[in-house]
BAKOLSE-590375 format. One record per residue: residue number from 1; residue in one letter; z, x, y of N, C-alpha, C, O in turn. Coordinates in steps of 0.2 Angstrom, whole numbers. Example, Ala and Ser with C-alpha at 12.3 -4.5 7.8 and 13.67 -1.06 7.14 Angstrom:
BEGIN
PT   k r    nz    nx    ny   caz   cax   cay    cz    cx    cy    oz    ox    oy
PT   1 A    39    66   -28    39    62   -22    39    66   -16    42    71   -17
PT   2 S    35    64   -11    36    68    -5    39    64     0    40    67     6
***
This chain:
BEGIN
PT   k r    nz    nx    ny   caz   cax   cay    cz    cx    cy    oz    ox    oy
PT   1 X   599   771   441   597   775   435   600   782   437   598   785   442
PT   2 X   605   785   431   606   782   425   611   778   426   614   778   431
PT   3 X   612   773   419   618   772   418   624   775   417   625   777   412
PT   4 X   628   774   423   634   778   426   638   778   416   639   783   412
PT   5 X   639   772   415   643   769   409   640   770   402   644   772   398
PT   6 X   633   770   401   630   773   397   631   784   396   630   788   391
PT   7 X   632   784   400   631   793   400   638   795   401   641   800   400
PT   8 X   640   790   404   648   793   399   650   792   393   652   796   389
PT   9 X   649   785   390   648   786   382   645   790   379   648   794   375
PT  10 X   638   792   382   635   798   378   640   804   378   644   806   374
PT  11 X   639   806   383   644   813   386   650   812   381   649   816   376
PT  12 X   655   808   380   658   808   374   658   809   369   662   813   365
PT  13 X   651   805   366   649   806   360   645   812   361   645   815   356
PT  14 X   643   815   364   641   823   364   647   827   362   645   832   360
PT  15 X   654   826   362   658   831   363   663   833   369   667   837   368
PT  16 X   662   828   377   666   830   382   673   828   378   673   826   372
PT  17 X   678   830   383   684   828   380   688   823   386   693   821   385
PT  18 X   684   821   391   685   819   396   683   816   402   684   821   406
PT  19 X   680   812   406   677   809   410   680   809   418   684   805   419
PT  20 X   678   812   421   681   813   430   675   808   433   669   809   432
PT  21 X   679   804   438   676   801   444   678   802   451   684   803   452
PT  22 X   675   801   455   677   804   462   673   799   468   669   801   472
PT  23 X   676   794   467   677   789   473   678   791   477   684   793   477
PT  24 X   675   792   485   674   793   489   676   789   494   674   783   492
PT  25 X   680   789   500   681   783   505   674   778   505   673   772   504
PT  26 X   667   784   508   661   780   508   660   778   504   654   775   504
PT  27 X   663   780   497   658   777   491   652   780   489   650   778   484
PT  28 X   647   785   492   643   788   493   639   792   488   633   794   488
PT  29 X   644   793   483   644   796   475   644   790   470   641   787   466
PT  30 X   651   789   473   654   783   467   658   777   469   662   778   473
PT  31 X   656   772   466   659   768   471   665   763   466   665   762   460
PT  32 X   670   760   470   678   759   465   677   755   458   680   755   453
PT  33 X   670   752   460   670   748   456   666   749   448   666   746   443
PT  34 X   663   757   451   663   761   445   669   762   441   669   761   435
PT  35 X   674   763   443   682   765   439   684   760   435   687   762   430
PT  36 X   682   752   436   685   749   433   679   747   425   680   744   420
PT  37 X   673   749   429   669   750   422   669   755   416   668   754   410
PT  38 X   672   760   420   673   766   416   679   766   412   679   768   407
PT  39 X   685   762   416   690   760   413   687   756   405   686   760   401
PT  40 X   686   753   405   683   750   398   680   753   391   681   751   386
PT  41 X   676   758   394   673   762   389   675   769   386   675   770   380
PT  42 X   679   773   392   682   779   390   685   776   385   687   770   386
PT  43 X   686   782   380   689   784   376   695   791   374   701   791   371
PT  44 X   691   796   376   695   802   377   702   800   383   707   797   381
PT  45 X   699   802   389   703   804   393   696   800   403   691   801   405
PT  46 X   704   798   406   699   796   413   702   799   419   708   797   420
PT  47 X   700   802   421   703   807   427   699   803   435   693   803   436
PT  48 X   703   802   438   700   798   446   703   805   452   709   807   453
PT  49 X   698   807   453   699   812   459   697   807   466   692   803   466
PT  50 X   703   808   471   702   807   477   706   808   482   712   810   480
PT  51 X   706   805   488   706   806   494   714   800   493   712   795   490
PT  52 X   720   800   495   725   795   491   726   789   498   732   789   501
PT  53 X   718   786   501   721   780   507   723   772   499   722   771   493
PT  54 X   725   770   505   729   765   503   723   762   496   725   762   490
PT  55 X   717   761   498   712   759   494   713   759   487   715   756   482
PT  56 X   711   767   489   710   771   481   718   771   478   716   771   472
PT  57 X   723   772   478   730   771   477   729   762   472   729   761   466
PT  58 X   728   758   477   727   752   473   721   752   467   721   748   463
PT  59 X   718   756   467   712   755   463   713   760   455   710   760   450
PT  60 X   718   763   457   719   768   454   727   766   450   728   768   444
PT  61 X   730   762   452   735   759   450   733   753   445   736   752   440
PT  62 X   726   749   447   725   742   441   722   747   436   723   746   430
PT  63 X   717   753   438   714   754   430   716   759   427   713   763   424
PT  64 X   723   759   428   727   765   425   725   770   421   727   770   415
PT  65 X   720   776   423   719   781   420   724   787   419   730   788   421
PT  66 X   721   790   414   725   796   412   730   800   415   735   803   414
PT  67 X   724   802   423   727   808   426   724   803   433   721   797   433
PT  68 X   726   807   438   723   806   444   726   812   448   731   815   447
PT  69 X   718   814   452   718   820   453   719   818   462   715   814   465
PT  70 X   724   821   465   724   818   472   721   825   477   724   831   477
PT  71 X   715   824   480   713   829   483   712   830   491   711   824   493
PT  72 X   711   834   495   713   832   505   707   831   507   706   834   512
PT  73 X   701   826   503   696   828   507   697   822   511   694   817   508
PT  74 X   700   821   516   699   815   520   693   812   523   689   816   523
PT  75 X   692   805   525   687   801   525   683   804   530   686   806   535
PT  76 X   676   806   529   673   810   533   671   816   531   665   817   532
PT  77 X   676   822   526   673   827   521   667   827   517   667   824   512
PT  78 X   661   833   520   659   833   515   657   832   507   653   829   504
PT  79 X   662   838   505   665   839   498   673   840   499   676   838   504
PT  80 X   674   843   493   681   845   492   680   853   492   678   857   487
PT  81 X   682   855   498   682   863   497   687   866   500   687   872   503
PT  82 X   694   864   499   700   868   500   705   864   498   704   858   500
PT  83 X   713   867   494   717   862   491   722   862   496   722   865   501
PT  84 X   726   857   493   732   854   498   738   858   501   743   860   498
PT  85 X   738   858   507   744   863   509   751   856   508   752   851   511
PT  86 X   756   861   499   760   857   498   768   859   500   773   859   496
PT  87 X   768   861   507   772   863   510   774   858   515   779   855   516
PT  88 X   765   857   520   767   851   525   766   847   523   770   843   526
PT  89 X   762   844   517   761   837   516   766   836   509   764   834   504
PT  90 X   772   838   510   779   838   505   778   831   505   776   827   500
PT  91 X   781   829   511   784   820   510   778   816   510   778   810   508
PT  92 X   773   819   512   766   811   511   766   812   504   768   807   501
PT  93 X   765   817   500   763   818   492   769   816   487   769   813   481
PT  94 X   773   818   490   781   816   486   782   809   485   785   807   480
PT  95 X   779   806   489   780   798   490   775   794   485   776   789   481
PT  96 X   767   798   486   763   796   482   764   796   474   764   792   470
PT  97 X   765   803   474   766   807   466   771   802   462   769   799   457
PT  98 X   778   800   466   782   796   465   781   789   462   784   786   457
PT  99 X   775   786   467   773   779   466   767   780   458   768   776   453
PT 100 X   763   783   459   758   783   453   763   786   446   763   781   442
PT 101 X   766   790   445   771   791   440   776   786   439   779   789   434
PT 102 X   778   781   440   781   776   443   776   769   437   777   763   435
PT 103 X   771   773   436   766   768   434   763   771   427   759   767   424
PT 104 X   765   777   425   765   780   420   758   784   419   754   786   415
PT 105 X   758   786   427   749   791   429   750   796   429   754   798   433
PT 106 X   746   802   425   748   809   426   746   811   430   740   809   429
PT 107 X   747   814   437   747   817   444   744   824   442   746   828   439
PT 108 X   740   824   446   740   832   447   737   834   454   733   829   456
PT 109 X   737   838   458   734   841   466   730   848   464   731   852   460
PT 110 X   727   846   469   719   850   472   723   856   474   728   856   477
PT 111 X   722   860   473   727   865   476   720   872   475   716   872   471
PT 112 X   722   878   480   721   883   484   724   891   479   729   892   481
PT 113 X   722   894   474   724   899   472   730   901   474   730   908   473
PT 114 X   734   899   476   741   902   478   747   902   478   750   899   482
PT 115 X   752   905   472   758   903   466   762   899   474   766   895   471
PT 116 X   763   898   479   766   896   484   765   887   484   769   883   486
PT 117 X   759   887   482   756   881   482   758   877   477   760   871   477
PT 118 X   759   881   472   760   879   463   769   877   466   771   871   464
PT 119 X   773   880   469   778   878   469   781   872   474   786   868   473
PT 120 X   777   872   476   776   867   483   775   858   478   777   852   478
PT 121 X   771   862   474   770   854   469   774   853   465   775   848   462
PT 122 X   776   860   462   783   856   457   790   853   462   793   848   460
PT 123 X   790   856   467   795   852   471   792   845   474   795   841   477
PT 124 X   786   844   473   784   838   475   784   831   469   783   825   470
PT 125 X   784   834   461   784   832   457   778   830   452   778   826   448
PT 126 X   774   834   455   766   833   450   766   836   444   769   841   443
PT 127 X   761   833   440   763   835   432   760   841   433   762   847   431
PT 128 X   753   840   436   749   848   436   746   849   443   746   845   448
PT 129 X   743   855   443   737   857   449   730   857   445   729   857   439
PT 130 X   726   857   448   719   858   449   717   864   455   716   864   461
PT 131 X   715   870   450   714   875   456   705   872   457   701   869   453
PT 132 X   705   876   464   700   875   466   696   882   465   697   887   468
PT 133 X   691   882   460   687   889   459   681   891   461   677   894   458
PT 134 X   678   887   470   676   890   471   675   896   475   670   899   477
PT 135 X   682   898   476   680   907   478   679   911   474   675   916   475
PT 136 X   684   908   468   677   912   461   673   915   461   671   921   463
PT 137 X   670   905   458   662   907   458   659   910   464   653   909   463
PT 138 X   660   913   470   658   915   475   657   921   473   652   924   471
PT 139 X   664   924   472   664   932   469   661   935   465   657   940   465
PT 140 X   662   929   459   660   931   454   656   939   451   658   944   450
PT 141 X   651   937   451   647   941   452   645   949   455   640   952   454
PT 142 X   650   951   462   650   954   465   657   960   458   657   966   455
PT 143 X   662   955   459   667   960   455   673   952   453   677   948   456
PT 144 X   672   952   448   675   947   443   682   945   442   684   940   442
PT 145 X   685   955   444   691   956   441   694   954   446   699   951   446
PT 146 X   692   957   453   696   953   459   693   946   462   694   945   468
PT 147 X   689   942   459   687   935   462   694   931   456   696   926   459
PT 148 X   696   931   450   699   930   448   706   934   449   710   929   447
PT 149 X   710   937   451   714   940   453   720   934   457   725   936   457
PT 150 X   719   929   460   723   926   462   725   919   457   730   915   456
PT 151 X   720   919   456   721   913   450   725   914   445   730   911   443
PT 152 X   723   922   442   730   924   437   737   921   440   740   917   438
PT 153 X   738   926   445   743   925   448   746   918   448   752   917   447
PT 154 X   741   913   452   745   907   450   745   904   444   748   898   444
PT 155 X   741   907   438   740   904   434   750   904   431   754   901   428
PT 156 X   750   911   433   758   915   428   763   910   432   766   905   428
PT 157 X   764   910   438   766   906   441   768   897   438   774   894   437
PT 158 X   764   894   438   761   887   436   765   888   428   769   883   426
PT 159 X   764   894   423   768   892   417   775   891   420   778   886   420
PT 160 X   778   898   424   784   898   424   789   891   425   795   890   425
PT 161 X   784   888   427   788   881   432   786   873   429   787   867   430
PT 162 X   785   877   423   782   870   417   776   868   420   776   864   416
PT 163 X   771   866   424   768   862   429   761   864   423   759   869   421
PT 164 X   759   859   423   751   859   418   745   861   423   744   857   428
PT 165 X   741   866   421   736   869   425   726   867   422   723   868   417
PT 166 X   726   863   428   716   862   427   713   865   433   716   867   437
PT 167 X   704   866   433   701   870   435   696   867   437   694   862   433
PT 168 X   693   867   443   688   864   444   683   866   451   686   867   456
PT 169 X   676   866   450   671   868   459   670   872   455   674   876   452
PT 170 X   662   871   455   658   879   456   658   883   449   656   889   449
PT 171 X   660   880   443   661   884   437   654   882   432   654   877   429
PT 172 X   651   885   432   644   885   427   647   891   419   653   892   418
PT 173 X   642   891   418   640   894   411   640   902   411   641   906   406
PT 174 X   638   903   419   640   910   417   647   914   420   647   920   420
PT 175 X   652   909   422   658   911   426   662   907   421   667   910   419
PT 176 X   660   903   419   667   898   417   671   906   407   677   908   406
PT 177 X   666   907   404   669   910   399   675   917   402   679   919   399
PT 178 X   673   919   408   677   924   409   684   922   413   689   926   414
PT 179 X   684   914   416   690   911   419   696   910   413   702   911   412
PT 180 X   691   906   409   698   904   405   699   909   401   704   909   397
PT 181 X   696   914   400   700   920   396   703   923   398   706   927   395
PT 182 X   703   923   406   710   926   409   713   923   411   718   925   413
PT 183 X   713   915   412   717   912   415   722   907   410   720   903   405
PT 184 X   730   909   412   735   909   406   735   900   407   734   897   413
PT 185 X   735   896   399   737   889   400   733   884   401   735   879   401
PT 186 X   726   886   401   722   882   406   721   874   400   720   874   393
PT 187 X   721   868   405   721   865   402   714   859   402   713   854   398
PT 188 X   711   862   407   708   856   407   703   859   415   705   861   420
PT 189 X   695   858   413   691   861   419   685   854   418   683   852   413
PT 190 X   684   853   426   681   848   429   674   849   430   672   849   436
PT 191 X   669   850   426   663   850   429   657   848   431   654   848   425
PT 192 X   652   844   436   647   843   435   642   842   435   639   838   432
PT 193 X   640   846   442   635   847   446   632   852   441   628   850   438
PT 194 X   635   859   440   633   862   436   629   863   429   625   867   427
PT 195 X   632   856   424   631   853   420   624   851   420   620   854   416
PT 196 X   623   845   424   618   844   425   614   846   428   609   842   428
PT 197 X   612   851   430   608   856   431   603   860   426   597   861   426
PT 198 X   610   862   420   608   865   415   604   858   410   600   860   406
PT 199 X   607   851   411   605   849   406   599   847   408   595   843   404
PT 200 X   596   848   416   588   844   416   583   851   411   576   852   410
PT 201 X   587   855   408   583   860   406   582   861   397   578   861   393
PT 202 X   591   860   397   595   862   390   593   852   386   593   851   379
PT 203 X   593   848   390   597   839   390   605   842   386   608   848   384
PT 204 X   607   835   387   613   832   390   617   834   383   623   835   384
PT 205 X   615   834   377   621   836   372   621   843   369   625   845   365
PT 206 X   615   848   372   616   853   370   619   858   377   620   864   376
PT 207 X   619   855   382   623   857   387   630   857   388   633   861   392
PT 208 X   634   850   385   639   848   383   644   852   378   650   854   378
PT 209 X   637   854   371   639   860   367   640   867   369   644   871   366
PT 210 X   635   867   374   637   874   378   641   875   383   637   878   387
PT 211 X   647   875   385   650   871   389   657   872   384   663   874   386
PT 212 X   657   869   379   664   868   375   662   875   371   668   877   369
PT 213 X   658   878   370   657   886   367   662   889   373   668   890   373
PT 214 X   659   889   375   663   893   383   669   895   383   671   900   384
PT 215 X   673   889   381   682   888   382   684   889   377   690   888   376
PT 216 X   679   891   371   684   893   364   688   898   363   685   904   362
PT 217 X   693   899   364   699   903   364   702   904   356   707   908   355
***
C-alpha cells in the first residue's frame, strides 16, 4: 500500500505529464519488477532512473521506456546526491549511451551544475542531462540569485550544444517557480518526495495541480 500502478494512473489522470522510477541495485524503493508493471500502464511518458550494472541495463532494454536517466549512485549509495563526472566516465558512458540508443532510448545523465559537464555528455552522446538541484534548494532561500547562478550558466551552455535539459532533487513548491523562470529550455523536472508531502495535506490531484501552476511559462 499504495498501489505503485494504481497512483501512477491517478497521477496521470491528475495532470502529471510523466512517471519516473528509480530501481535501486537493492530494490529498496523499487523493485524491477515494478518497471515492467508500469510499462503497461503509462501513458504520457516512463523515465527509469538508475545506477547502469548489467541488471538494470537489461531491465531497462525489455521495457523500453521513454527516457532513461542514468545516474552514479552505485550499489551501496544512499541517494543520488551528486552528478556524473563525464570526463572520466567518458568510455563507460559512451559505451552505454550508445547501447541504449541503439534500442531507440532517450538517454539523459545525472549531472553536477557545470557547462563542463554538459559538454562532456554531448561528447559522450546523450540526448539530455538531468541537473541535480539540490544545491539549490539548499540556497535557496538564503539568496536565490546566486543558488541558481550556475545552473543558468549551464543551462545557456546545454542550448548551445543542442543537448535537451531536465531537473531534478530537492524542488518543492516554494523553489521550483523561481528555477524554471530562469532557467533557459527546461524541459522536464523530476519530483517526488516533495509532492508527497504536500499531498498528505493538499491530496494527490490538487498537488499535482499545483506543481504544473509552477512551470507555467
Amino acid at each position: 500500500m499504495p498501489d505503485l500502478v494504481q497512483v501512477a494512473v491517478d497521477c496521470e489522470k491528475f495532470g502529471a505529464e510523466g512517471i519516473t522510477i528509480h530501481p535501486r541495485p537493492d530494490q529498496r524503493h523499487a523493485r524491477y519488477s515494478d518497471v515492467q508493471d508500469l510499462r503497461k500502464v503509462v501513458q504520457t511518458e516512463l523515465n527509469i532512473e538508475g545506477y547502469p550494472t548489467d541488471k538494470f541495463i537489461d531491465v531497462v532494454i525489455k521495457s523500453k521506456p521513454d527516457q532513461v536517466t542514468l545516474v552514479p549512485d552505485e550499489p551501496g549509495a544512499l541517494t543520488s546526491d551528486h552528478g556524473w563526472d563525464t570526463v572520466k566516465k567518458k568510455e563507460f558512458l559512451t559505451d552505454i549511451v550508445k547501447k541504449l540508443r541503439s534500442h531507440g532510448i532517450r538517454t539523459s545523465l545525472f549531472i553536477d551544475p557545470d557547462p563542463k559537464w554538459v559538454e562532456g555528455a554531448a561528447l559522450i552522446g546523450a540526448d539530455r542531462v538531468e541537473l541535480y538541484t539540490g544545491p539549490y534548494a539548499y540556497h535557496y532561500k538564503s539568496d536565490p540569485a546566486a543558488a541558481i547562478k550556475s545552473f543558468h550558466l549551464t543551462s545557456l551552455t546545454a542550448r548551445s550544444l543542442g543537448i535537451g535539459l531536465n531537473a531534478g532533487h530537492d524542488l518543492n513548491l516554494d523553489n521550483l517557480y523561481y528555477f524554471q523562470s530562469v532557467i533557459v529550455d527546461l524541459l522536464e523536472v523530476s519530483i517526488g518526495h516533495a509532492m508527497i508531502c504536500d499531498a498528505l495535506y493538499m491530496g494527490l490531484e490538487k498537488t499535482i495541480h499545483a506543481y504544473l501552476e509552477k512551470l507555467k511559462k
